[in-house]
Every structure is written in C-alpha cells, then in structure tokens.
N, CA, C and O atoms as a GROMACS GRO file, in nm:
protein
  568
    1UNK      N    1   0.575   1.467  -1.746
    1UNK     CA    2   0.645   1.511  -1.627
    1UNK      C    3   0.726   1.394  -1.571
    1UNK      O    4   0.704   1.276  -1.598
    2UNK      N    5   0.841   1.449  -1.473
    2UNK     CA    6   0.929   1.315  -1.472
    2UNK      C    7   0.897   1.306  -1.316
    2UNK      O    8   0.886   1.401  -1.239
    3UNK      N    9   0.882   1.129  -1.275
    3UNK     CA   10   0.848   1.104  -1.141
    3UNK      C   11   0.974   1.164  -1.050
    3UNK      O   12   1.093   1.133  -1.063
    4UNK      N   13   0.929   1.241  -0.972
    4UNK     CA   14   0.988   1.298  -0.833
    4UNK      C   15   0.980   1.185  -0.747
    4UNK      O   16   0.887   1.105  -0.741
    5UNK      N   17   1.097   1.185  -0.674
    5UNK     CA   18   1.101   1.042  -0.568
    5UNK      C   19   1.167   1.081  -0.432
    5UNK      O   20   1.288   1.094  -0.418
    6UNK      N   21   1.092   1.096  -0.350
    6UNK     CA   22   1.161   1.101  -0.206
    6UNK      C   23   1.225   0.965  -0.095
    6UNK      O   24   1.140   0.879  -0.074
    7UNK      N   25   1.314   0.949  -0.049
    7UNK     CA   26   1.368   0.860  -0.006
    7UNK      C   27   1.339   0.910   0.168
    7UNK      O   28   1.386   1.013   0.215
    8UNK      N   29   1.267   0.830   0.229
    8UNK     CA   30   1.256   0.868   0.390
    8UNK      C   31   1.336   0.730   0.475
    8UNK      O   32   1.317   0.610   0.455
    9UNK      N   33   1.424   0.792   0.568
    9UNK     CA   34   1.529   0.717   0.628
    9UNK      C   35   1.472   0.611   0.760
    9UNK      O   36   1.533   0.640   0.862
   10UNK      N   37   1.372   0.497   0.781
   10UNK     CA   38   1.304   0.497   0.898
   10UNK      C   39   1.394   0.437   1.003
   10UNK      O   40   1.394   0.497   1.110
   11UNK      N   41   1.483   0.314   0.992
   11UNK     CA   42   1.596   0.265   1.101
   11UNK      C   43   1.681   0.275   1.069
   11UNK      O   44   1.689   0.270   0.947
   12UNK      N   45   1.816   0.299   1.149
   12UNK     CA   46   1.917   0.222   1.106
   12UNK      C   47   2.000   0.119   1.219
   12UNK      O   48   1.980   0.133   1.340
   13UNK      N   49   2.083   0.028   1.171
   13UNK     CA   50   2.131  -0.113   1.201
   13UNK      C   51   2.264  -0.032   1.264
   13UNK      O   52   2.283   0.085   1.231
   14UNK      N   53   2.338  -0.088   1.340
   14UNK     CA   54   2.472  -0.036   1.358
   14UNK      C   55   2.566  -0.164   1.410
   14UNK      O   56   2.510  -0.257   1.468
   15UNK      N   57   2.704  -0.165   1.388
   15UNK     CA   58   2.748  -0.280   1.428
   15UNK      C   59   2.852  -0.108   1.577
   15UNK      O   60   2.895   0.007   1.572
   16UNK      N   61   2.833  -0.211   1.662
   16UNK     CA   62   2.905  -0.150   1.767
   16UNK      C   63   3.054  -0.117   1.781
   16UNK      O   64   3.107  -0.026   1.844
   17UNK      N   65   3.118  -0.235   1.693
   17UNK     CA   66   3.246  -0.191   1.707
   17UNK      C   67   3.299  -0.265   1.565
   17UNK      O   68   3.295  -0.383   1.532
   18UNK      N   69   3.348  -0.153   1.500
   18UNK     CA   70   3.396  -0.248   1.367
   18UNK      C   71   3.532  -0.173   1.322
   18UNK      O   72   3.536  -0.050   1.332
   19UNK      N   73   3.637  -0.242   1.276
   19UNK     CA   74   3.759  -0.197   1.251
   19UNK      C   75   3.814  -0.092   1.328
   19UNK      O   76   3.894  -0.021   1.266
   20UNK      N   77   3.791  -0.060   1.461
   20UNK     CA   78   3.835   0.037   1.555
   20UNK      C   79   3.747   0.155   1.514
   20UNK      O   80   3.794   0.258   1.465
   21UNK      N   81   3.600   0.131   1.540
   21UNK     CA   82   3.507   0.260   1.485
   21UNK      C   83   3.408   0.218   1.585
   21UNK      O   84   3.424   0.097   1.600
   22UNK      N   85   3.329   0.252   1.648
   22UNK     CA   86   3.239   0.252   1.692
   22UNK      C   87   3.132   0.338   1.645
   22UNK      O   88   3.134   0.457   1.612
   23UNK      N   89   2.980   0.197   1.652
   23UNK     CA   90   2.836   0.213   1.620
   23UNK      C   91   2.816   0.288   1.468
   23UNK      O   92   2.753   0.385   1.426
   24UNK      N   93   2.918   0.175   1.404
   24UNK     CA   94   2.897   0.169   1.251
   24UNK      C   95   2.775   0.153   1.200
   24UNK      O   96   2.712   0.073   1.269
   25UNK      N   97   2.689   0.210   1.070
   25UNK     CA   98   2.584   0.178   1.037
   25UNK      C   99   2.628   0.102   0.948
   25UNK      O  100   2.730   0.120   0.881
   26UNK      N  101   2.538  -0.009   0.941
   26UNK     CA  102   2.528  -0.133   0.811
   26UNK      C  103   2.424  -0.177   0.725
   26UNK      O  104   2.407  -0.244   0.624
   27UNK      N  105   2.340  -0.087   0.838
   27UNK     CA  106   2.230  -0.157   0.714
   27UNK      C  107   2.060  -0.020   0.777
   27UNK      O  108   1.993   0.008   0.876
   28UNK      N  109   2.070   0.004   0.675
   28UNK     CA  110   1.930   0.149   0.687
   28UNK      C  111   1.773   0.097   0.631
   28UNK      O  112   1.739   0.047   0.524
   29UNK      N  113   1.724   0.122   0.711
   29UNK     CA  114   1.584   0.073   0.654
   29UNK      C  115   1.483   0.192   0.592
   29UNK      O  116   1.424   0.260   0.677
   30UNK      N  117   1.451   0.233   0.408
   30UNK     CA  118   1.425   0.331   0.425
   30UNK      C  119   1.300   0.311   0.304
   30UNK      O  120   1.293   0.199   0.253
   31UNK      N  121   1.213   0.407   0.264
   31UNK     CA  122   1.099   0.392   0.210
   31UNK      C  123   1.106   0.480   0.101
   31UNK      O  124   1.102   0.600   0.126
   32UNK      N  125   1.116   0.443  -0.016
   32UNK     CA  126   1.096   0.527  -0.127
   32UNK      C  127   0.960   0.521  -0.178
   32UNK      O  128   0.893   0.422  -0.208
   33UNK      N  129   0.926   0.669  -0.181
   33UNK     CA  130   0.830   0.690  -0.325
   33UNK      C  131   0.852   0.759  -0.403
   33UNK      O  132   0.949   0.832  -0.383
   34UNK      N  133   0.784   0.773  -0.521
   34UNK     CA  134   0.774   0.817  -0.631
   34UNK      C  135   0.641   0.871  -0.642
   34UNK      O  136   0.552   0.803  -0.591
   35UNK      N  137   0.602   0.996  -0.709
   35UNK     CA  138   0.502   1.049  -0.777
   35UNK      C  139   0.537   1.090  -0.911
   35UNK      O  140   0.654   1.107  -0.946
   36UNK      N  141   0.427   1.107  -0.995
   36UNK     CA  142   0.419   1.115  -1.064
   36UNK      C  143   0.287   1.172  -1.178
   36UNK      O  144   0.264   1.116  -1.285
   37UNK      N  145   0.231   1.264  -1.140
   37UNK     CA  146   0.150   1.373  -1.188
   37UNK      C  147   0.018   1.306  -1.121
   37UNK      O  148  -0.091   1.303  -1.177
   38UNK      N  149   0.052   1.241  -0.965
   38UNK     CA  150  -0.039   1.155  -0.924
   38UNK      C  151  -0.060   1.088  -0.925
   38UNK      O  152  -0.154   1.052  -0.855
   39UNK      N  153   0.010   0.996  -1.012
   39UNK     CA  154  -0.011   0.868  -0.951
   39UNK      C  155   0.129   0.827  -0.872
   39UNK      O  156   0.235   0.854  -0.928
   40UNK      N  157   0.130   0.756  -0.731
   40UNK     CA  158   0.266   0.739  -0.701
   40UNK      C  159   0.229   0.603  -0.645
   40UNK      O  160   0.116   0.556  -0.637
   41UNK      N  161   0.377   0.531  -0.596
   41UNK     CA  162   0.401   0.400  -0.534
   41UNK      C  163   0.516   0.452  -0.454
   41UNK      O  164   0.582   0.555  -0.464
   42UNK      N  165   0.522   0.344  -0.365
   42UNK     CA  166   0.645   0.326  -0.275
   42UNK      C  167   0.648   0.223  -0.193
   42UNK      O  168   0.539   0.166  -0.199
   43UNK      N  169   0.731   0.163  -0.108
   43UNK     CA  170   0.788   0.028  -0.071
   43UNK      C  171   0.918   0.106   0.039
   43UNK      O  172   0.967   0.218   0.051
   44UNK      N  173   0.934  -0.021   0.103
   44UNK     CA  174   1.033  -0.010   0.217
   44UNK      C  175   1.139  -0.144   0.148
   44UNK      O  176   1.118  -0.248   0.086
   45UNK      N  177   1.273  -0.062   0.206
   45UNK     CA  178   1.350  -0.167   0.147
   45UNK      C  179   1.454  -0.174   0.252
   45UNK      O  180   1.431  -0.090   0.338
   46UNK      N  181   1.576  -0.255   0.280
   46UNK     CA  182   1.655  -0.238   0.365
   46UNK      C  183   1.781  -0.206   0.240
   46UNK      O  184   1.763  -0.226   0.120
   47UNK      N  185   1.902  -0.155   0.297
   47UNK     CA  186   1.983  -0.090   0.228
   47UNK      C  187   2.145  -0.145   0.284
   47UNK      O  188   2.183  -0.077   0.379
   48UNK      N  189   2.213  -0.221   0.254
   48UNK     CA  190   2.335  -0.274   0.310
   48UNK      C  191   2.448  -0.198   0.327
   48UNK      O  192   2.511  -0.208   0.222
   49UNK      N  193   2.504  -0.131   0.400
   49UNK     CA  194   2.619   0.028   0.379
   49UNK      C  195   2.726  -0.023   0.373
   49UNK      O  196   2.747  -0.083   0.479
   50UNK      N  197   2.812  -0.034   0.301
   50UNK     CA  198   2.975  -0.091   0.285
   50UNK      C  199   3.044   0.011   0.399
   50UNK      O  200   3.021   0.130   0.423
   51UNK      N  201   3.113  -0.060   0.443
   51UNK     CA  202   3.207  -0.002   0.548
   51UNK      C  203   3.302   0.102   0.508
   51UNK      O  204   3.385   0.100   0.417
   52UNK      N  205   3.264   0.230   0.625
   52UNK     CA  206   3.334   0.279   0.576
   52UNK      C  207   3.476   0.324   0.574
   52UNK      O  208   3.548   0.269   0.659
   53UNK      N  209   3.531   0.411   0.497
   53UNK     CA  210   3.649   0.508   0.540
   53UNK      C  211   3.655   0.533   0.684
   53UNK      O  212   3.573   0.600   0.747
   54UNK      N  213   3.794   0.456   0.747
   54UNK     CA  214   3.767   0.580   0.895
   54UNK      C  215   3.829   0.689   0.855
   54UNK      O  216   3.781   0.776   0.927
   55UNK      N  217   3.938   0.759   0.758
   55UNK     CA  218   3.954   0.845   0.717
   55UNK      C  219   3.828   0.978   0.724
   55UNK      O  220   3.862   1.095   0.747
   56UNK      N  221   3.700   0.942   0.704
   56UNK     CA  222   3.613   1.024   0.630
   56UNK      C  223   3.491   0.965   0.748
   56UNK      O  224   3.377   1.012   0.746
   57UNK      N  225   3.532   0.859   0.845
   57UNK     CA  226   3.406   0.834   0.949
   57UNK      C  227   3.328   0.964   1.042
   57UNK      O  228   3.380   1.048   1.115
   58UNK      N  229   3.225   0.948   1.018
   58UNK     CA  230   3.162   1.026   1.112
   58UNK      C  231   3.034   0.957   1.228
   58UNK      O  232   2.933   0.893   1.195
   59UNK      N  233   3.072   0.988   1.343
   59UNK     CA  234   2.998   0.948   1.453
   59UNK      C  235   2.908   0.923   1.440
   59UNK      O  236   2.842   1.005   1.375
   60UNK      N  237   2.848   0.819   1.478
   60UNK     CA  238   2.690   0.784   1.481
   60UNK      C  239   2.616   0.960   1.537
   60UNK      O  240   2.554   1.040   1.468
   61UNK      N  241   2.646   0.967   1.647
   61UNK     CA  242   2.571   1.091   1.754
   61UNK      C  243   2.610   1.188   1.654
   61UNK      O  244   2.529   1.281   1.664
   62UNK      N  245   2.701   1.214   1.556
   62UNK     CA  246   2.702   1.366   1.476
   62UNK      C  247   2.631   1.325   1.320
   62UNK      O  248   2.627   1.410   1.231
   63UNK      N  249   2.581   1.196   1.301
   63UNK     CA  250   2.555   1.207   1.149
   63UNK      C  251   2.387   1.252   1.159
   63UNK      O  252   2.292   1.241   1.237
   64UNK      N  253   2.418   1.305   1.031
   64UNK     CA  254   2.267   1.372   0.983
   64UNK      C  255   2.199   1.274   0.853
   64UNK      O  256   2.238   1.184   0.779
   65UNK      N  257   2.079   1.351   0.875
   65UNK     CA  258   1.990   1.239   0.767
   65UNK      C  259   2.025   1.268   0.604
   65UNK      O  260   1.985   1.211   0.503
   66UNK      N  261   2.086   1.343   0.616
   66UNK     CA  262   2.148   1.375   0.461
   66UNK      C  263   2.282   1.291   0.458
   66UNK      O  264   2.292   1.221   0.357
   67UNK      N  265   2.374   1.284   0.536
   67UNK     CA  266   2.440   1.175   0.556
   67UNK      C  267   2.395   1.033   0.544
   67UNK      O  268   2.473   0.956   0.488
   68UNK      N  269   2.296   0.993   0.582
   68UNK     CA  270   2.231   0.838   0.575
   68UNK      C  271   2.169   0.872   0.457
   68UNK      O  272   2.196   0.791   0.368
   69UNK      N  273   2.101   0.955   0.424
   69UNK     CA  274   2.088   0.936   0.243
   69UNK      C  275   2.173   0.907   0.196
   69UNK      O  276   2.176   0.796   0.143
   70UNK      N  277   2.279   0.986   0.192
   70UNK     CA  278   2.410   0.968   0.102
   70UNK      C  279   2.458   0.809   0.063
   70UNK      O  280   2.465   0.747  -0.044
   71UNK      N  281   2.494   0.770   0.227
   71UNK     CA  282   2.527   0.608   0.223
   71UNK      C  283   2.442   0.537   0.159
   71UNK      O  284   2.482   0.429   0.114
   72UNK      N  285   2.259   0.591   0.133
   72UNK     CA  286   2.201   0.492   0.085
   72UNK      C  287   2.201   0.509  -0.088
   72UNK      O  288   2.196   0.420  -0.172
   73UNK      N  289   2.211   0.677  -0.108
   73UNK     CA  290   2.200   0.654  -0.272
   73UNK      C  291   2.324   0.605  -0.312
   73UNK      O  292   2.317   0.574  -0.431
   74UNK      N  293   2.441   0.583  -0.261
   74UNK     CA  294   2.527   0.546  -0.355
   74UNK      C  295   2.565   0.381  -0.366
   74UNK      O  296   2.658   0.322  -0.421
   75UNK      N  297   2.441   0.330  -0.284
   75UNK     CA  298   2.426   0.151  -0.315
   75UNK      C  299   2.434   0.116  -0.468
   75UNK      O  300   2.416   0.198  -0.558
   76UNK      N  301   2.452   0.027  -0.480
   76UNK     CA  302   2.373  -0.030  -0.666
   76UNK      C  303   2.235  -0.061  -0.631
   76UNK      O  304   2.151  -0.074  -0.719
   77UNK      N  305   2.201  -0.077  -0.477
   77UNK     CA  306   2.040  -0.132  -0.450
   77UNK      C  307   1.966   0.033  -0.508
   77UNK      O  308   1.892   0.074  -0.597
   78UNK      N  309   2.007   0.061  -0.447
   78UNK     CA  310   1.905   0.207  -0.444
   78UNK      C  311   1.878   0.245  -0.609
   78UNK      O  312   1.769   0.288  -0.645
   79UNK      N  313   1.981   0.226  -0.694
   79UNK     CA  314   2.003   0.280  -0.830
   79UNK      C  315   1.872   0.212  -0.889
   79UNK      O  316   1.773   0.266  -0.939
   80UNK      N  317   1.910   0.036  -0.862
   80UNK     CA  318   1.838  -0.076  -0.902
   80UNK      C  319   1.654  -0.029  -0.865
   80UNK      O  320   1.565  -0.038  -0.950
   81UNK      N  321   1.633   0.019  -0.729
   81UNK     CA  322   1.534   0.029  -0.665
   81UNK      C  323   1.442   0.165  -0.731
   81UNK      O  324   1.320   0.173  -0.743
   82UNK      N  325   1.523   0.243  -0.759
   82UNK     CA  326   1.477   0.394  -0.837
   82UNK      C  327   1.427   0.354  -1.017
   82UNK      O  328   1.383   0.422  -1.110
   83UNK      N  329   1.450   0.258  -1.004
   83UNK     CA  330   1.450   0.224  -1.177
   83UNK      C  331   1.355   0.130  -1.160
   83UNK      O  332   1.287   0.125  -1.263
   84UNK      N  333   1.311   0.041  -1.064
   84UNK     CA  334   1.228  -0.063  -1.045
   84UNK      C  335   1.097   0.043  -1.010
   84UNK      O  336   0.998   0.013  -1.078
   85UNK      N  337   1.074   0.158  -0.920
   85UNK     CA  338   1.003   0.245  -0.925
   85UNK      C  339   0.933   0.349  -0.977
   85UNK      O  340   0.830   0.393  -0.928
   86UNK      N  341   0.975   0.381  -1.055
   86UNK     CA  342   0.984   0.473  -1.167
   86UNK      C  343   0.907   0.381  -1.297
   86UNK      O  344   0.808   0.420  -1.360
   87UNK      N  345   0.986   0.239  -1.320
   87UNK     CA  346   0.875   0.190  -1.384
   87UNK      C  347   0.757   0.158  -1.364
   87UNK      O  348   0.666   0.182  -1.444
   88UNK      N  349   0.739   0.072  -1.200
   88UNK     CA  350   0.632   0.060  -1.168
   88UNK      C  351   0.470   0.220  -1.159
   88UNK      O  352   0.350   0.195  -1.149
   89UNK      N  353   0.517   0.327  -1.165
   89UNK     CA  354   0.431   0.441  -1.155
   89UNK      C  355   0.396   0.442  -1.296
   89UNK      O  356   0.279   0.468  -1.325
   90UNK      N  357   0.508   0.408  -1.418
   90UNK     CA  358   0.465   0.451  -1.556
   90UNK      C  359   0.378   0.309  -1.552
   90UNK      O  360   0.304   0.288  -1.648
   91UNK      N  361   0.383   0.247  -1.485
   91UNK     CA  362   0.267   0.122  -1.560
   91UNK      C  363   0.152   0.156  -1.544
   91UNK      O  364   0.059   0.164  -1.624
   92UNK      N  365   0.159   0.186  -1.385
   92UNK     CA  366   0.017   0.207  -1.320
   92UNK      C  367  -0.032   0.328  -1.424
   92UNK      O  368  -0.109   0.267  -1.498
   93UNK      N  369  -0.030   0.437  -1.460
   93UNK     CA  370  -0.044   0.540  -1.550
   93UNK      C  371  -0.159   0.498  -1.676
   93UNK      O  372  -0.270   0.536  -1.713
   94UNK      N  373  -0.039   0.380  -1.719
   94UNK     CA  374  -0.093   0.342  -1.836
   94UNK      C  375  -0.281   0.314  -1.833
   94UNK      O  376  -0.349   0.267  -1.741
   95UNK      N  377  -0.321   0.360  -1.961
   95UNK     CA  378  -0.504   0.250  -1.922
   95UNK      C  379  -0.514   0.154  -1.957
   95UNK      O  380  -0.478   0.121  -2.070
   96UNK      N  381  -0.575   0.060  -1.855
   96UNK     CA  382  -0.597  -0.085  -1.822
   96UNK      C  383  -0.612  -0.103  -2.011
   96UNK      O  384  -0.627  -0.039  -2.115
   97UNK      N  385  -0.596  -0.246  -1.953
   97UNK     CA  386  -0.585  -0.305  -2.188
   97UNK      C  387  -0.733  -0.422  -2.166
   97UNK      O  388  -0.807  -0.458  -2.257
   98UNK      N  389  -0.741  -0.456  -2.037
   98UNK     CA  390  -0.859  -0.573  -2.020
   98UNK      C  391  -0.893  -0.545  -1.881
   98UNK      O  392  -0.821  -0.501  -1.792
   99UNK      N  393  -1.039  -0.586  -1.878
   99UNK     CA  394  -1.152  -0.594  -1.764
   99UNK      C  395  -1.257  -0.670  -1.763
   99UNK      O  396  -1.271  -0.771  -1.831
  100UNK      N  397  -1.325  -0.631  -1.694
  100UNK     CA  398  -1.484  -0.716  -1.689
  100UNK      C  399  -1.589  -0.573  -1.716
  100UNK      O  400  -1.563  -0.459  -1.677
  101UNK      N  401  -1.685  -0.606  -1.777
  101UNK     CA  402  -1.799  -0.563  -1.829
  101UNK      C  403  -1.916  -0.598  -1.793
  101UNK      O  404  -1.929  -0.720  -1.810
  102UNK      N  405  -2.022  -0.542  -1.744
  102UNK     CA  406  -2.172  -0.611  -1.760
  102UNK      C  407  -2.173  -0.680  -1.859
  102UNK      O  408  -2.100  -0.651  -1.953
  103UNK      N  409  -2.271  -0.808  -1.864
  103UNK     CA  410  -2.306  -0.832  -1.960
  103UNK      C  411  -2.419  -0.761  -2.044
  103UNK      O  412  -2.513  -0.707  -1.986
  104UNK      N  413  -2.407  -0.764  -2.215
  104UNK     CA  414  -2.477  -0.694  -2.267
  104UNK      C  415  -2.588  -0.696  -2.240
  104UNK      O  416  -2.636  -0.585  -2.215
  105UNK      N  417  -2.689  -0.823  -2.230
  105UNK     CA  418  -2.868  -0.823  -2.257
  105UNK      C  419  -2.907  -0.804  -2.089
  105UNK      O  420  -3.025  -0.828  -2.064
  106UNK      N  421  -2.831  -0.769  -1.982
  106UNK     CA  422  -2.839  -0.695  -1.884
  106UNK      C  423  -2.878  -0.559  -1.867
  106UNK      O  424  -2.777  -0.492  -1.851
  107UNK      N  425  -2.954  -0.507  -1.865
  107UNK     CA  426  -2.967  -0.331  -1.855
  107UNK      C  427  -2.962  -0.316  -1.698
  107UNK      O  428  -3.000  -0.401  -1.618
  108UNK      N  429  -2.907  -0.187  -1.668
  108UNK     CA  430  -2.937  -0.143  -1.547
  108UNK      C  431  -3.041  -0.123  -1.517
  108UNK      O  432  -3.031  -0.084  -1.400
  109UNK      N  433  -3.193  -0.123  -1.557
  109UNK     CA  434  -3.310  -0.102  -1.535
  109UNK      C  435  -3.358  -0.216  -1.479
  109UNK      O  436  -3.403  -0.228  -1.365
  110UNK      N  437  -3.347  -0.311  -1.575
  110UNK     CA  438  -3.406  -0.438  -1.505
  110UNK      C  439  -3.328  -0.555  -1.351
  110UNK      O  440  -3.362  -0.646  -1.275
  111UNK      N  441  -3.192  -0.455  -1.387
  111UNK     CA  442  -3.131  -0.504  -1.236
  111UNK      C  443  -3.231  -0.426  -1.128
  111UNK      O  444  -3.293  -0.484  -1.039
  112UNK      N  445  -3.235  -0.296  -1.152
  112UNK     CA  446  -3.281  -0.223  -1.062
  112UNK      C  447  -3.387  -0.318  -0.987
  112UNK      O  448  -3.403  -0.379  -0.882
  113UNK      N  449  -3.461  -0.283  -1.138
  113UNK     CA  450  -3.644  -0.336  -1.096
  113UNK      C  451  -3.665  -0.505  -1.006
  113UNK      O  452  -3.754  -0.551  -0.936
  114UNK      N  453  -3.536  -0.555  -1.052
  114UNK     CA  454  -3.548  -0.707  -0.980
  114UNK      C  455  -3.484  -0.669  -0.845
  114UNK      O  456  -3.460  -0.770  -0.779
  115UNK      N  457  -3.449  -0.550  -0.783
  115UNK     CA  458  -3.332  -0.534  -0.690
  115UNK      C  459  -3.484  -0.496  -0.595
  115UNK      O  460  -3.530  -0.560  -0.500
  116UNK      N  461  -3.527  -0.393  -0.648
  116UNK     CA  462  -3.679  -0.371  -0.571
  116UNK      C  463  -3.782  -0.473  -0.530
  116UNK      O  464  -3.814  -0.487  -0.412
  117UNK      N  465  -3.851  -0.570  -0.663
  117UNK     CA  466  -3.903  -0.674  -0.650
  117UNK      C  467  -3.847  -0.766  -0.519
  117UNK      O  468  -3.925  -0.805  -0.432
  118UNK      N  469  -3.722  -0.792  -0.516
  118UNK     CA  470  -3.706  -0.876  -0.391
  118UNK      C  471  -3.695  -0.819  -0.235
  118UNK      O  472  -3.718  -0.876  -0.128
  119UNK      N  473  -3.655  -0.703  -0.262
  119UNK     CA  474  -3.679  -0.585  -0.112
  119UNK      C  475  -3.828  -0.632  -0.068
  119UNK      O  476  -3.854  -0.690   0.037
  120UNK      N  477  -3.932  -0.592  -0.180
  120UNK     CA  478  -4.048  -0.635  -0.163
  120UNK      C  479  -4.122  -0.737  -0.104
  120UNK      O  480  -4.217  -0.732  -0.027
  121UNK      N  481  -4.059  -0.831  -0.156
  121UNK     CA  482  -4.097  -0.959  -0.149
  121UNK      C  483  -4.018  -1.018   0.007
  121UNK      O  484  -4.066  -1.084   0.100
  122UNK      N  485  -3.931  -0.982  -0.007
  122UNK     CA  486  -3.877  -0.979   0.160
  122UNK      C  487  -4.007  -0.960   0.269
  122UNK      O  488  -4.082  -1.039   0.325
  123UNK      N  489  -3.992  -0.797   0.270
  123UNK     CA  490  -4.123  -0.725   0.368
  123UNK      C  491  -4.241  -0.800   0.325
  123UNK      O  492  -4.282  -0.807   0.441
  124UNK      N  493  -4.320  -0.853   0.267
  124UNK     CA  494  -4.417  -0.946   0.230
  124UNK      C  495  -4.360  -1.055   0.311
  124UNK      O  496  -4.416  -1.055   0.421
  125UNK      N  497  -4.270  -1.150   0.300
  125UNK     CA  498  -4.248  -1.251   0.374
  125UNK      C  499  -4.258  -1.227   0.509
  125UNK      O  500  -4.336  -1.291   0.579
  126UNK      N  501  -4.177  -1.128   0.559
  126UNK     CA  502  -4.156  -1.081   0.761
  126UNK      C  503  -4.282  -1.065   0.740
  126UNK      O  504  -4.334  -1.153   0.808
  127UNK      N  505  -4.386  -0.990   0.672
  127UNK     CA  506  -4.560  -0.919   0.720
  127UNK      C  507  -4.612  -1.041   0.739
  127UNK      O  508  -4.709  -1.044   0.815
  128UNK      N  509  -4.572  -1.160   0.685
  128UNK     CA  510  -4.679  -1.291   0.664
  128UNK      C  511  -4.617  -1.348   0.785
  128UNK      O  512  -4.702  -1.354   0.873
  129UNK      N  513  -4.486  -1.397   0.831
  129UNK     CA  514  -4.485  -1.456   0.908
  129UNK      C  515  -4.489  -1.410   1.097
  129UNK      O  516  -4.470  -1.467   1.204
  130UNK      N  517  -4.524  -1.277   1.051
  130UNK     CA  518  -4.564  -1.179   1.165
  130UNK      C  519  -4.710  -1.228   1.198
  130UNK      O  520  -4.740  -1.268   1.310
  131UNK      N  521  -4.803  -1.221   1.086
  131UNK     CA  522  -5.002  -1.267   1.057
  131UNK      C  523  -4.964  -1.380   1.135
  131UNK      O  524  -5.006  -1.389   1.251
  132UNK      N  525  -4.882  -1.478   1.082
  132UNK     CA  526  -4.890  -1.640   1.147
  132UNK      C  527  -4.872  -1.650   1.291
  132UNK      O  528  -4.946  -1.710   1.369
  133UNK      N  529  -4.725  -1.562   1.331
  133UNK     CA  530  -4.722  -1.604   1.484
  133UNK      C  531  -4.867  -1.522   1.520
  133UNK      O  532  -4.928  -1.598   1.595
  134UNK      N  533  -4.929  -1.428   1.503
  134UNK     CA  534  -5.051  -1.396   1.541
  134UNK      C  535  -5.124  -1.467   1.592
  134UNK      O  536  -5.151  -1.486   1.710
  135UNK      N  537  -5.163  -1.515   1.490
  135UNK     CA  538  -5.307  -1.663   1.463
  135UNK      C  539  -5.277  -1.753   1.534
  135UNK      O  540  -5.366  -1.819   1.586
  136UNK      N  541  -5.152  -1.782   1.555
  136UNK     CA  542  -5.080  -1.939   1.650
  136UNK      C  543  -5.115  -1.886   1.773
  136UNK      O  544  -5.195  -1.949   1.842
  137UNK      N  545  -5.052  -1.744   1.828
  137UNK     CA  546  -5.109  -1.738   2.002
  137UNK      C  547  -5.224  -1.712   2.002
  137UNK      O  548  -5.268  -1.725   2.116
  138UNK      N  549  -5.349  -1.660   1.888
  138UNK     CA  550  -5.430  -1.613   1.884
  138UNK      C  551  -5.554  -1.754   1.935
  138UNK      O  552  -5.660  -1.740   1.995
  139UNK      N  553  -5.481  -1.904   1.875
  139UNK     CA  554  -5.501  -1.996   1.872
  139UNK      C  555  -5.476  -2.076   2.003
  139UNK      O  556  -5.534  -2.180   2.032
  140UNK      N  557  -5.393  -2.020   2.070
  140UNK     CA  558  -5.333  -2.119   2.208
  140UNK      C  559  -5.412  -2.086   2.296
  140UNK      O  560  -5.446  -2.166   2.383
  141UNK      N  561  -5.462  -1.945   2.292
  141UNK     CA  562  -5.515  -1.885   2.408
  141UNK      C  563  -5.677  -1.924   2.406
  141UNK      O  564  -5.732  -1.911   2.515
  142UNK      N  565  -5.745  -1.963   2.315
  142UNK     CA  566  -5.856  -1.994   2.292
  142UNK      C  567  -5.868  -2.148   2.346
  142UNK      O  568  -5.975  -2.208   2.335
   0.00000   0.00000   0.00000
C-alpha cells in the first residue's frame, strides 16, 4: 500500500507590506505525516513562499487553507520533504536486522526464582531489624 500523507497548515509568517500588497505570506509553518498501513511519522517544517503574482494575489482575510497548501506544495522543500518521509515510514516498516538478546545460560526461571529469593530476603531483613529496635527499648526501659 502506498503511504498517504496529510499536510496540516499550523502558522503563517506575513510580511505587511511587500511590492504594493499587503500582509503577504512568506513563510508557513506546517506538519506533515505520512501513514502507512500503520506505521506513520511526521515532523513540522517551516516552508519559504516565493512572492507572489499580484496579478493572481489574494488577500490574506480571503485565503483559504487549500490556498496555503497550494503555496506550500509547490516549494522544492515540500517535494524534498515528501520523499524524505515516505522513506523514513518504509524504514521504520522494515524488521530490525540487530538487537540485544538474553543471554543464553540465563533462563527465565532462575531470574524469577532469584527475583523472589531477594523480595524475601528483604522482608527477613525489615522483620530482624524491627526484633532489634525491640530488644534496644526493651533494654532502656529496664
């Protein structure tokens, strides 16, 4: 299956007055992920918007978020960023090639049994030094 990737728009930058345009966007701050039959990644990136057309400008107060997509997929960042993502999900996918292991002449039994033994041996220690402060006031008061 091929990773699906949603692009979510979280700021954007505006320069206030640029080439006789006012509250130009320049720069969008936005978060891509990717999935991918479950496994997914994603990252926040900032996005630099080339200036645009005033021919084709549209108002800060009338643009829509499909509009600020637009400006952002047609970066070379975003292209770059979709391809940097997309690989990163097929890695994660992959199964690990190296790890750590118990060691062999370890069994889980005898972890167990030594895991108990010292629980034990604990409560044996607090019971004994419980007997002692005993005997010490048992001793002062006499």
């Amino acid at each position: 299956m091929a990773t699906v990737t949603t692009l979510t728009i979280d700021k954007l930058e505006v320069q206030y007055s640029l080439d006789g345009l006012s509250d130009v966007v320049i720069q969008v701050m936005a978060t891509l992920s990717g999935n991918d039959t479950g496994t997914t990644q994603y990252f926040t990136n900032i996005f630099n918007i080339a200036a645009p057309d005033p021919g084709s400008f549209v108002a800060f107060e009338d643009l829509t978020e499909s509009d600020v997509a637009n400006f952002v997929t047609s970066t070379d960042r975003y292209t770059t960023l979709i391809q940097y993502l997309t690989a990163q999900i097929e890695e994660k996918k992959q199964p690990p090639t190296k790890g750590e292991l118990p060691l062999p002449w370890d069994s889980e039994e005898e972890v167990e049994e030594e895991d108990t033994s010292e629980d034990t041996e604990e409560e044996d220690t607090s019971e004994d030094t419980e007997e002692e402060d005993t005997e010490e006031e048992d001793t002062e008061e006499e």
